[in-house]
N, C-alpha and C positions, 0 to 999 in steps of 0.2 A: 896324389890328389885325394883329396878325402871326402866322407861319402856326405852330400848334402845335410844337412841339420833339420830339423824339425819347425825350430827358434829362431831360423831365418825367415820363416814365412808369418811374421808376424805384423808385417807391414800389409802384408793381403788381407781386408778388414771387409769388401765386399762380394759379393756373389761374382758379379761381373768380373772383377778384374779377377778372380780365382777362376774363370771359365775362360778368360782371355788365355791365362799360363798353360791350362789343361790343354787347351786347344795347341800353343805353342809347342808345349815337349811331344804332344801326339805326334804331329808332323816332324817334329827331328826323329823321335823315335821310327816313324816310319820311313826319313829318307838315310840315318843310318840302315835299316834293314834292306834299301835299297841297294846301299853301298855295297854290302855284302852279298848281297844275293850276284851282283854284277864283277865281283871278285875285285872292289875296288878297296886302297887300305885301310882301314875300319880298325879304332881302338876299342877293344873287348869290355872294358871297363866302365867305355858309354853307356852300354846298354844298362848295366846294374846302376847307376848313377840315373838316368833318365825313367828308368822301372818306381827305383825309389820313388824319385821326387812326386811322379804321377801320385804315388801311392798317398804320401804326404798328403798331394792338393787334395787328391779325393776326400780324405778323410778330415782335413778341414773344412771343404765345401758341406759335408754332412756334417758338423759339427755346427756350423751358423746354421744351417737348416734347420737341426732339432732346439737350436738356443730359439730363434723367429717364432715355432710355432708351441 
C-alpha cells in the first residue's frame, strides 16, 4: 500500500470539506488506537498512512488560509 500523495488532495478546494476530512482521519485515527490499546488486530501501517494524510490536510487548510488573507 503506498503512502498517500500530496496530489490527491487537490479536489479539496474549500475550508469546509478540508475540516470535514480532518475531522474524519481524526476519529479512525483514534479508533485505530483504540483497537490497539484493547489488543484487538491493528495494521501497523495505518497509523503512518492516517499520520501523513492529517499532515497533508493540515497543511493545505494553512495554505488556503494564508492564499484568503
Amino acid at each position: 500500500m503506498a503512502l498517500p500523495k500530496y496530489k490527491e488532495l487537490d479536489n479539496l478546494t474549500t475550508l469546509v470539506d478540508i475540516e470535514k476530512e480532518i475531522f474524519l482521519f481524526t476519529k479512525n485515527l483514534f479508533d485505530l488506537r483504540m483497537k490497539k490499546s484493547t489488543n484487538q488486530s491493528v495494521k501497523p501501517h495505518l497509523f503512518v498512512h492516517i499520520k501523513r494524510r492529517l499532515a497533508q490536510l493540515k497543511f493545505k487548510k494553512l495554505s488556503l488560509l494564508k492564499q484568503k488573507s
